[in-house]
N, CA, C and O of each residue as an XYZ file, in Angstrom:
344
protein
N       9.078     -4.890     11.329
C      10.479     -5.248     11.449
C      10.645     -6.761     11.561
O      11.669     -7.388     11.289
N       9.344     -7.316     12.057
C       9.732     -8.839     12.219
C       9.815     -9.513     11.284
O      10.529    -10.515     11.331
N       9.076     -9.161     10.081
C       9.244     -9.778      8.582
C      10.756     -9.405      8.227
O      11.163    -10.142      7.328
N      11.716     -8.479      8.664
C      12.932     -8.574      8.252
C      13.927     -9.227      8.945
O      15.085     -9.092      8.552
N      13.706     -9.849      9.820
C      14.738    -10.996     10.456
C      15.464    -12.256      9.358
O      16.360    -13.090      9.488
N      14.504    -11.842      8.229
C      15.392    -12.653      7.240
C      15.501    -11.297      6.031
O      14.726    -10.341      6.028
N      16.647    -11.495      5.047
C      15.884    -10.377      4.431
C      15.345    -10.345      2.979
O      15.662    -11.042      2.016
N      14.498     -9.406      3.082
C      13.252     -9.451      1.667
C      12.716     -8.320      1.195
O      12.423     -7.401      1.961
N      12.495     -8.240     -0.304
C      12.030     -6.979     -0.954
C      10.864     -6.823     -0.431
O      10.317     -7.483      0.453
N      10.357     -5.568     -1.239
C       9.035     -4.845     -0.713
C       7.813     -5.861     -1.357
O       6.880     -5.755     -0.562
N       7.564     -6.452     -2.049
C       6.574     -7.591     -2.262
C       6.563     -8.884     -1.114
O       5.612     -9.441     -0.566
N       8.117     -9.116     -0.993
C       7.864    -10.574     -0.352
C       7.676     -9.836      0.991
O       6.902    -10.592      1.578
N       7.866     -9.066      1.610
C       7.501     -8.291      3.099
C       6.149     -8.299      3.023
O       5.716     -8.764      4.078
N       5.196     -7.981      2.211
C       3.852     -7.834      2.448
C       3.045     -9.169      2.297
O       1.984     -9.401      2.877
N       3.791    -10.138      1.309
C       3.559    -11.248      1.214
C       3.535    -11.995      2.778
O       2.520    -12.483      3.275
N       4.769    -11.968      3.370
C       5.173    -12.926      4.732
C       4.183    -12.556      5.729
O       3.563    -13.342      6.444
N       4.075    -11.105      5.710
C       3.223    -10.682      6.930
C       1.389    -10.658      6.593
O       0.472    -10.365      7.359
N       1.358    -11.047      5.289
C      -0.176    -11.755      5.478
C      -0.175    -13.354      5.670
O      -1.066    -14.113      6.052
N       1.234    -13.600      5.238
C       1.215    -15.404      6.016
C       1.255    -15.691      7.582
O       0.879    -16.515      8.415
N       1.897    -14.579      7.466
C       2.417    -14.812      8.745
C       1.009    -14.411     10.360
O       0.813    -15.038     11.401
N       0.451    -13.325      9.890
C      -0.703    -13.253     10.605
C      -2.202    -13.809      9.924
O      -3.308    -13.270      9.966
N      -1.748    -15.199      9.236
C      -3.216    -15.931      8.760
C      -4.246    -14.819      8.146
O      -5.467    -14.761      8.291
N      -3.406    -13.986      7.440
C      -3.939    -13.159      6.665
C      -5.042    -12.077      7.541
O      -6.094    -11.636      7.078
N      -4.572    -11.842      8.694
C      -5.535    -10.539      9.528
C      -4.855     -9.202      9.245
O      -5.525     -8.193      9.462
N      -3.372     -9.041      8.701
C      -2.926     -7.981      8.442
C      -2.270     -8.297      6.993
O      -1.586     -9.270      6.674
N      -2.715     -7.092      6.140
C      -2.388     -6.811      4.882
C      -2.334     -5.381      4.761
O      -3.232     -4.584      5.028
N      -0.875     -5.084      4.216
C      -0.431     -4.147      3.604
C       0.295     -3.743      2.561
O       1.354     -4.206      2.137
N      -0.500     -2.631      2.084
C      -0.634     -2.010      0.569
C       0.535     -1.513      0.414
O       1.018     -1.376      1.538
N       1.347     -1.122     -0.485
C       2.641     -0.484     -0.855
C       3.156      0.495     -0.653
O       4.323      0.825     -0.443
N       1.702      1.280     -0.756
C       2.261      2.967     -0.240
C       2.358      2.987      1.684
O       3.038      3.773      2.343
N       1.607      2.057      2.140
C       2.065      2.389      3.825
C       3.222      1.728      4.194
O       3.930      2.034      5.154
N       3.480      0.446      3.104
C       5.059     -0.427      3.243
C       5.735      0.814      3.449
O       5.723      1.399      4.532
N       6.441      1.305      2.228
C       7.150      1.593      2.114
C       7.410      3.231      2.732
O       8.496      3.807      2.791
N       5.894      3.833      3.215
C       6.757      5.161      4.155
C       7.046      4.336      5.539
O       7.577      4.953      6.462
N       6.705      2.948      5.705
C       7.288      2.429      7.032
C       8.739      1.852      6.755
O       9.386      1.356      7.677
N       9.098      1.909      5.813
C      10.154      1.049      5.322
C      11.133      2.604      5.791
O      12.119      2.498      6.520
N      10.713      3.846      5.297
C      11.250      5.320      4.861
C      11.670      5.611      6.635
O      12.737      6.131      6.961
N      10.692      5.198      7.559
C      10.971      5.721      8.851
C      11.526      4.506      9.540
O      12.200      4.877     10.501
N      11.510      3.570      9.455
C      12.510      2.544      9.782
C      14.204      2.557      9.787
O      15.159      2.498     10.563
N      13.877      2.677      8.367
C      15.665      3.228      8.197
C      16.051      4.165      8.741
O      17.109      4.139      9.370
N      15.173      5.413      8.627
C      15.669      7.034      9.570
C      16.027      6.513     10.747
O      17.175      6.660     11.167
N      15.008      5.779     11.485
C      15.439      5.467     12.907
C      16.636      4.589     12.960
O      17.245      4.617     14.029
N      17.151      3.726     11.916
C      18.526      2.739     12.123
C      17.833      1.245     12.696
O      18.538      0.411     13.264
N      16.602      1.073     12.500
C      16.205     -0.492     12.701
C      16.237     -0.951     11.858
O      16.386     -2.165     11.993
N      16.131     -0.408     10.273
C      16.317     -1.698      9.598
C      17.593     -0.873      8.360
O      18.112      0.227      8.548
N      17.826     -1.743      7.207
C      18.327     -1.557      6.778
C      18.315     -2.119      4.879
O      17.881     -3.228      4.568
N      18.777     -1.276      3.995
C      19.073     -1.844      2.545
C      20.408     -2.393      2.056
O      21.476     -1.817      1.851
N      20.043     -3.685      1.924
C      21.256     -4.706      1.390
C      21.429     -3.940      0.183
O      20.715     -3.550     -0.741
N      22.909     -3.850      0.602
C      23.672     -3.180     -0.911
C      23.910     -4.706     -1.746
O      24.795     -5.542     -1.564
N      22.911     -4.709     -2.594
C      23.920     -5.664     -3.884
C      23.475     -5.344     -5.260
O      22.300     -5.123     -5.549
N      24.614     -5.327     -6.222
C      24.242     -5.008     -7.615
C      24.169     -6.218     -7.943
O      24.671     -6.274     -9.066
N      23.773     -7.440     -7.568
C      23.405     -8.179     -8.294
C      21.576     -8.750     -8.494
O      21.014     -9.724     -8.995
N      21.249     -7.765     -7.933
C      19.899     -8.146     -7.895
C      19.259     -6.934     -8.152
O      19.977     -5.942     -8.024
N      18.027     -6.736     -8.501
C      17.564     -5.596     -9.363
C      16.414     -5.102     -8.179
O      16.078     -3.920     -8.120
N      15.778     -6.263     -7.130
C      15.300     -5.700     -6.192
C      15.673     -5.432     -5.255
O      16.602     -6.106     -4.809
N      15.104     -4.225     -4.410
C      15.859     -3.752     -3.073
C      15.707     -4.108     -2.094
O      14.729     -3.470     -1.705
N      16.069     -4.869     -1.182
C      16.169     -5.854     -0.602
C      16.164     -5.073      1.252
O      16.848     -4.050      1.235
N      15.720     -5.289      2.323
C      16.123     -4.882      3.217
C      16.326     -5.843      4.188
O      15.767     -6.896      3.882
N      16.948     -5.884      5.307
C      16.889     -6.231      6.502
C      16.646     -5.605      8.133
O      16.823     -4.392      8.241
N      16.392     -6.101      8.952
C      16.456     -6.003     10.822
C      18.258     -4.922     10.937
O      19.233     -5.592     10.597
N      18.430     -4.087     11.182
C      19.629     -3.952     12.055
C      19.764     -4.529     13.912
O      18.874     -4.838     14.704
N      21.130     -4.482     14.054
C      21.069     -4.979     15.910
C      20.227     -4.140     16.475
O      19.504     -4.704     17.295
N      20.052     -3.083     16.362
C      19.310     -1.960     16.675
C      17.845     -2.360     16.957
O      17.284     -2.505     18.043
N      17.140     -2.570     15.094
C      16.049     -3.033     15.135
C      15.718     -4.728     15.972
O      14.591     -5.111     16.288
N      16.833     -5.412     16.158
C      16.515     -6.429     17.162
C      16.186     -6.151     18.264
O      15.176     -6.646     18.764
N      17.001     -5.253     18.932
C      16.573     -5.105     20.299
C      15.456     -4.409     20.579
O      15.156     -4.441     21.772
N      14.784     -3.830     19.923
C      13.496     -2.947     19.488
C      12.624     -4.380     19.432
O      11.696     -4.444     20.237
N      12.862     -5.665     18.455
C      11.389     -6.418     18.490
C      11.662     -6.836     20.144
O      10.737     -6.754     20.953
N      13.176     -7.336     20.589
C      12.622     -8.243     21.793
C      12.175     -7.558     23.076
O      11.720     -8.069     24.099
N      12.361     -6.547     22.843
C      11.527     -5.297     23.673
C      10.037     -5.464     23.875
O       9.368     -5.878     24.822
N       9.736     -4.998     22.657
C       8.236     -5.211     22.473
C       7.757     -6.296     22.389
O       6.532     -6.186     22.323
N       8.177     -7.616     22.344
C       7.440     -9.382     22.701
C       7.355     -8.924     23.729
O       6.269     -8.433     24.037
N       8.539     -8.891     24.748
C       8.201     -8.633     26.455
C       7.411     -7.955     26.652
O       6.564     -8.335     27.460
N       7.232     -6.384     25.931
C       6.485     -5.690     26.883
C       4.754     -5.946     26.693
O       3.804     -5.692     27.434
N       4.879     -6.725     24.992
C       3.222     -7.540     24.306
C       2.964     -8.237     25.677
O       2.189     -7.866     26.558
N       3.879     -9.456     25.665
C       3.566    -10.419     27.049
C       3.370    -10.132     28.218
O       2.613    -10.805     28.917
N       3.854     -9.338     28.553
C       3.095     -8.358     29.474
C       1.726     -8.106     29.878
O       1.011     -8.676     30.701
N       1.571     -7.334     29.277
C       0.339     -6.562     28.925
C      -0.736     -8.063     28.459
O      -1.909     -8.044     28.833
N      -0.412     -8.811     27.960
C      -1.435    -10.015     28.089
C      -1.529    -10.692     29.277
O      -2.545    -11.096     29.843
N      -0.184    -10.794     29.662
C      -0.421    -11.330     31.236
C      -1.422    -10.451     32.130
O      -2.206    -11.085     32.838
N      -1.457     -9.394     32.155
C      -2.516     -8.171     33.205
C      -3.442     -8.426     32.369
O      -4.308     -8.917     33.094
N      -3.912     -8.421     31.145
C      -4.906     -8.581     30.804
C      -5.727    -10.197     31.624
O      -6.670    -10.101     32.409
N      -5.242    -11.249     31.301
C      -5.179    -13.146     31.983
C      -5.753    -12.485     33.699
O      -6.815    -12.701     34.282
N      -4.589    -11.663     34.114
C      -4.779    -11.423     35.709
C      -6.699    -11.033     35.451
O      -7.607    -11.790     35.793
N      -6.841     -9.896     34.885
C      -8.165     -8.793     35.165
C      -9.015     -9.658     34.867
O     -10.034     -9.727     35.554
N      -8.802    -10.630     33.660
C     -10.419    -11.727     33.620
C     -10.361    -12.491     34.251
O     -11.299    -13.282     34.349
């Protein structure tokens, strides 16, 4: 979902998120897009309606925002107890 805070077809999504994690995560098309399939079911993200563009384009809903800043906190977290235990 965090690659859709701006929004982008199903190439440039797989593109950003191997830039974006210095290339430690890469994903193939067929797991994009059944995550793309249960994303939307749930109402986090969403498909930009436009006929002017031939690719399908998605974005983050408010929904799916409050879902990432959820999970930073609860990541940071869980690294902090981790910092505490070593």
């Amino acid at each position: 979902m965090l690659s859709l805070i701006c929004p982008r077809h199903g190439y440039a999504i797989m593109k950003y998120i191997e830039k974006l994690t210095d290339g430690e995560v890469s994903i193939g098309p067929a797991t994009l897009y059944t995550l793309i399939k249960k994303l939307q079911d749930a109402d986090y993200i969403t498909l930009d309606q436009s006929e002017e563009e031939r690719r399908k384009t998605y974005s983050v809903t408010a929904k799916g925002r409050a879902i990432i800043s959820d999970e930073i906190a609860r990541r940071s977290r869980m690294a902090q107890h981790g910092i505490k235990a070593l």
